[in-house]
C-alpha positions in Angstrom: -23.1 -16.7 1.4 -22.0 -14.0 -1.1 -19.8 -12.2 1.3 -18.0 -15.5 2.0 -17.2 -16.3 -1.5 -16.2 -12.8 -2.0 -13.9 -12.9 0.8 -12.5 -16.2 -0.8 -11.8 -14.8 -4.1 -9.6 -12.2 -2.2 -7.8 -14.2 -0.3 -7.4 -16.8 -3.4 -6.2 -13.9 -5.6 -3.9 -12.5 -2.6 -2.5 -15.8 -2.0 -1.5 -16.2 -6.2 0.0 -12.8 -6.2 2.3 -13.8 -2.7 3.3 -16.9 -4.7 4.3 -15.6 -7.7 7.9 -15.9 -8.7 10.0 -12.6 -8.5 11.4 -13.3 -11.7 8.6 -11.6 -13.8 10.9 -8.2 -13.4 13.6 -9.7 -16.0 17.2 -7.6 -15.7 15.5 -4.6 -13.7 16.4 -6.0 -10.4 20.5 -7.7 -11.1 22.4 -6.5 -7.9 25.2 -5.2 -10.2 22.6 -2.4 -12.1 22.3 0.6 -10.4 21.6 4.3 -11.4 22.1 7.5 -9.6 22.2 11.1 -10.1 25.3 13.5 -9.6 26.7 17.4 -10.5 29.4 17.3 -12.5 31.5 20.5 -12.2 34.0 22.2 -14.7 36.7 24.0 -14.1 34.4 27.3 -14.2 31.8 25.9 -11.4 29.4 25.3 -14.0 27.5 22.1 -12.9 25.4 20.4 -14.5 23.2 17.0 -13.4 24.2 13.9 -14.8 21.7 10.3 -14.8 25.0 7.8 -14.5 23.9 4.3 -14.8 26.6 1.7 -13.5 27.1 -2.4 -14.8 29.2 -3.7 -12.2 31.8 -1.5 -11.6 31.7 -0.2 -15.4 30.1 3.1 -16.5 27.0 1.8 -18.4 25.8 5.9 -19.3 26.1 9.5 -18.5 23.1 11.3 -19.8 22.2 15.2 -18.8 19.2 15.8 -16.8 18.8 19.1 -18.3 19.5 20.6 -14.8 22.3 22.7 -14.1 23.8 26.1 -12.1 26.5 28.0 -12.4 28.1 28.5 -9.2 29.8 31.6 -7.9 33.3 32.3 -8.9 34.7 31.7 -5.2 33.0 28.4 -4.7 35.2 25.3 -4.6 33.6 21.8 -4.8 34.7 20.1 -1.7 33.8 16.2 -3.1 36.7 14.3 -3.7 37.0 13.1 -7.6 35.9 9.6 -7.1 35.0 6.8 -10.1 31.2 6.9 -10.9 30.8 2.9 -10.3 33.0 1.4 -7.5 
C-alpha cells in the first residue's frame, strides 16, 4: 500500500509541474530578446569578445568578455560588417 501511494504522489506532483503555466519565466523568454557572443576586430587585428544583447532589432548591450587575441599582421577578417541585431 505504501508503494502505491508513493507512486501517486509522483505522478500527482509530475502532473502539477506539466500543468503549470509557462509564464513563471517573466521577460526571460520574449521572442525579440536574444544574446550572442562575437569578435570584434580593429583595424590592427586585435579582437576582442563581445556579450551583445539584442531588443528587437535594437542593440540592447555590448559588454567585453575579457577574451581577446591579437591576430597576425597578414590576417584579414573575411565576415562581412553586418548590424549586431537584424
Amino acid at each position: 500500500m505504501k508503494k502505491i501511494e508513493q507512486i501517486l504522489i509522483a505522478l500527482a506532483i509530475i502532473g502539477i509541474i506539466i500543468l503549470i503555466p509557462k509564464t513563471f519565466t517573466g521577460k526571460v523568454t520574449l521572442e525579440d530578446k536574444y544574446s550572442y557572443t562575437k569578435a570584434i576586430c580593429d583595424e590592427n587585428n586585435y579582437c576582442e569578445d563581445y556579450v551583445i544583447e539584442c531588443s528587437g532589432s535594437s542593440l540592447a548591450r555590448l559588454t567585453p568578455t575579457g577574451f581577446a587575441l591579437q591576430q597576425e599582421e597578414n590576417w584579414k577578417d573575411t565576415r562581412e560588417n553586418e548590424n549586431f541585431c537584424d
